[in-house]
C-alpha positions in Angstrom: 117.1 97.6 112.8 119.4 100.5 112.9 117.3 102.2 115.7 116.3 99.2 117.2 112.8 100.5 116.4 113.2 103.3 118.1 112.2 105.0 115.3 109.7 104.1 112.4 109.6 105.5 109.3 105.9 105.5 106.5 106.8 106.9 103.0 104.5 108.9 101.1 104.4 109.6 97.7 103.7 112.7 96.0 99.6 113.8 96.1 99.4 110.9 99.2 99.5 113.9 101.9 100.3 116.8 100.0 101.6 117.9 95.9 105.1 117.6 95.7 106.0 121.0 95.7 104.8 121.8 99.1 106.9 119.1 100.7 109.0 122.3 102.3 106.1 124.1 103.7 104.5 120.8 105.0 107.9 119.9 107.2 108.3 123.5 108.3 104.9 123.8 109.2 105.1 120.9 111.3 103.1 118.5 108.8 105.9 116.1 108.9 109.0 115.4 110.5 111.1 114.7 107.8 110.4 115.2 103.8 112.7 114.6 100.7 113.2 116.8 97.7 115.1 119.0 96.2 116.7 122.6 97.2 116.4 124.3 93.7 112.8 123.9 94.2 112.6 126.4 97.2 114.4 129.5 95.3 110.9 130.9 96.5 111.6 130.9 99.8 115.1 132.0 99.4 117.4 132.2 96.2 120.5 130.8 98.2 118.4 127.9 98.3 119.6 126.6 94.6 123.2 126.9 95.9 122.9 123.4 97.8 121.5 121.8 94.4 122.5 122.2 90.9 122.8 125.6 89.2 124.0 126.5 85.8 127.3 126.8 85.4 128.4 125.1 89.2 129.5 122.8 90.6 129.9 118.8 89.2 128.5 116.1 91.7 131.7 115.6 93.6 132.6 119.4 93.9 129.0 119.8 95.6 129.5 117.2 97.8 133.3 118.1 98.6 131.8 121.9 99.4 128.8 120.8 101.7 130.9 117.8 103.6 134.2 119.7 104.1 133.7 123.2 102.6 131.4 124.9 105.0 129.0 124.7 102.8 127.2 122.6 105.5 127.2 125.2 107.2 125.5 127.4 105.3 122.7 125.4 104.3 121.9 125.2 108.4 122.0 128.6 109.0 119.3 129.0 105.7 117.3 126.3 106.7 117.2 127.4 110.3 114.8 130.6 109.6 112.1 128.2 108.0 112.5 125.7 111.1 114.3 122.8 109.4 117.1 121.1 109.0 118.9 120.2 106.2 120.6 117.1 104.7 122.1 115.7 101.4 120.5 112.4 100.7 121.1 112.5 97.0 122.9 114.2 94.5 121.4 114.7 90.8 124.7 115.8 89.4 124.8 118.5 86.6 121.9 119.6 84.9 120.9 121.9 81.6 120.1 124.9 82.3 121.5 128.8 81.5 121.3 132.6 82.6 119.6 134.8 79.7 119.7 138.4 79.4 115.7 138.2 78.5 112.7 137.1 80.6 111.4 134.2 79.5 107.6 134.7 78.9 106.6 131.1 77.2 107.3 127.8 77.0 106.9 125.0 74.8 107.6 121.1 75.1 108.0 119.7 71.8 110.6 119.2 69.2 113.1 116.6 71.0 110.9 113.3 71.2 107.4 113.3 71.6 106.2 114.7 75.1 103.3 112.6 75.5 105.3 109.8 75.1 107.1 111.1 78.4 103.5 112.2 79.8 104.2 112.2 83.6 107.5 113.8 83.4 106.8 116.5 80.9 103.4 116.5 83.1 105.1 117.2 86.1 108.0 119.7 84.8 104.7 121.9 83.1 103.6 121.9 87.0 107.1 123.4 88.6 107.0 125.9 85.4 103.5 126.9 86.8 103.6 126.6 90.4 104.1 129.9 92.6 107.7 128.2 94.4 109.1 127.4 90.8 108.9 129.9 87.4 105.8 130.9 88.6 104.5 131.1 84.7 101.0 131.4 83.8 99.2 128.0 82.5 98.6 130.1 79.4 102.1 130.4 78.5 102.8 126.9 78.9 102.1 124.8 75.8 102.3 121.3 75.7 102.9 120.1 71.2 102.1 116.6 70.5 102.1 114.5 67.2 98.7 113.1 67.8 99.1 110.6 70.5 95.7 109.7 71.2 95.3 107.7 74.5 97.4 110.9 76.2 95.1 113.7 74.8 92.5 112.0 76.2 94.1 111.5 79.4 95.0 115.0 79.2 91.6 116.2 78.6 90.1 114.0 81.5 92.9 115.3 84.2 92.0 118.7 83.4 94.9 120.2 82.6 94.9 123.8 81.9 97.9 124.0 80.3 97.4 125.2 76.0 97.2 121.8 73.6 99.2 122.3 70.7 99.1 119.6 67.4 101.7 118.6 64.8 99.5 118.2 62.1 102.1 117.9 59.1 99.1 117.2 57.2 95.1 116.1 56.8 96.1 113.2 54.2 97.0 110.1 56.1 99.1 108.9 53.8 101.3 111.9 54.3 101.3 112.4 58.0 102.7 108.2 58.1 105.5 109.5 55.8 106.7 112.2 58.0 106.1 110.7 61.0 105.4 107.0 61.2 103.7 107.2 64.9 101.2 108.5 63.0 100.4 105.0 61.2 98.7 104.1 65.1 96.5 107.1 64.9 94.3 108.2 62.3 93.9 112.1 61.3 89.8 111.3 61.7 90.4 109.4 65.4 92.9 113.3 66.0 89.9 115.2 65.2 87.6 113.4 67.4 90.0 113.2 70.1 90.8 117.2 69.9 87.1 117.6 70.2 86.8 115.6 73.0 89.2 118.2 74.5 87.7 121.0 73.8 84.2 119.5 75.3 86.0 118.5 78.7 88.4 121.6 78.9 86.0 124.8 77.0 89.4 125.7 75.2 91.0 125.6 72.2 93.0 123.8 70.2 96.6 124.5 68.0 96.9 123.1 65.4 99.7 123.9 63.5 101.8 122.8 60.2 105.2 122.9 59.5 104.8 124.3 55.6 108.6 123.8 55.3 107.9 120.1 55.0 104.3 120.1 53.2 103.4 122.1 50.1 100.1 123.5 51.1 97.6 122.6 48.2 94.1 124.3 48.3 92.3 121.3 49.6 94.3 121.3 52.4 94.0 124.2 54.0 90.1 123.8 52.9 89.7 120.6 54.5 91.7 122.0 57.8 89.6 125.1 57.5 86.1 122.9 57.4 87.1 120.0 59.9 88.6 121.8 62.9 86.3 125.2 62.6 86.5 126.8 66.5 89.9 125.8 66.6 93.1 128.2 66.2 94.6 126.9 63.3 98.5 127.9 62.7 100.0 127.4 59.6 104.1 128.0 59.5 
């Protein structure tokens, strides 16, 4: 109504025309006329490109959009985005985010430890893909590892998609009894239905497993570490 039809706009989500990270390329290229997402992503193309987004230790929300409205920040971003043939707007604003400059490289990642990632699938999913993908960290799938409970349903899902991405378990321990008390998810899923489902992993994905236990929270007794040995052979089997 604004444009009295003059002009008509079709969304797409991400994968309908292209993955999400090549929205930049796709508009430049001529793909599209108009795409959405956000500038960090394109510190491939050009580092100045995270300055319009968030970056650690900048600007809040409302200092951004002060800078790029009235700051010549504006600007800026036109000049950047004219060399890739595009023109920039702020649509949205995602306010401050984590993030830090380290001194060190940083060689591997791991999601695990604050809340279960599976239980956050697409999002730790999708973050896993920007660590990996050429425009973002750029990291090797082999030095991404995704650490999981035992959430069933997901491992298979992961296993079917095809991820390539390394599988990591929280065992805790091969007595049921014990894994509920250290972790009640684990009351849903049963250490025999984790073993199956790991296999069924390594049968779609011709890798292997981690499975690893946290012996700060479980004495090890001999069965144990037999029974681990015996049940999950062809597997590498971290013990902490």
């Amino acid at each position: 109504m604004i444009t009295n039809n003059r002009i008509k706009i079709k969304v797409f989500g991400a994968n309908e025309l292209i993955p999400p990270l090549e929205v930049f390329d796709f508009v430049s290229n001529g793909g599209a006329e108009i795409g959405q997402s956000g500038s960090y992503y394109w510190k491939g193309k050009s580092q100045a490109c995270q300055f319009f987004s968030s970056v650690p230790f900048g600007m809040t929300a409302n200092e951004l959009n002060a800078w790029i409205d009235h700051g010549g920040g504006k600007e800026l971003w036109n000049k950047l985005s004219a060399q890739f043939n595009v023109i920039s707007f702020q649509s949205a604003n995602t306010g401050v985010q984590m993030g830090g400059w380290f001194n060190k490289e940083i060689t591997n990642i791991v999601f695990m430890g604050m809340g279960e990632p599976f239980l956050n699938y697409l999002q730790v999913i999708n973050a896993a893909k920007l660590f990996n993908h050429r425009d973002g960290i750029n990291l090797s799938s082999q030095r991404i590892t995704i650490s999981t409970v035992g959430i069933i349903p997901k491992i298979k899902q992961y296993s079917e998609e095809g991820h390539k991405y390394k599988l990591a378990i929280s065992l805790n321990s091969n007595h049921q009894s014990q894994r509920v008390q250290i972790m009640p998810i684990s009351k849903i899923h049963s250490i025999n239905d984790l073993i199956k489902s790991v296999w069924y992993y390594h049968k779609k994905s011709k890798r292997l497993a981690t499975f690893a236990n946290m012996a700060a929270l479980v004495s090890l007794e001999p069965d144990f570490c037999f029974s681990i040995l015996t049940s999950c052979i062809y597997f590498c089997i971290i013990l902490s």
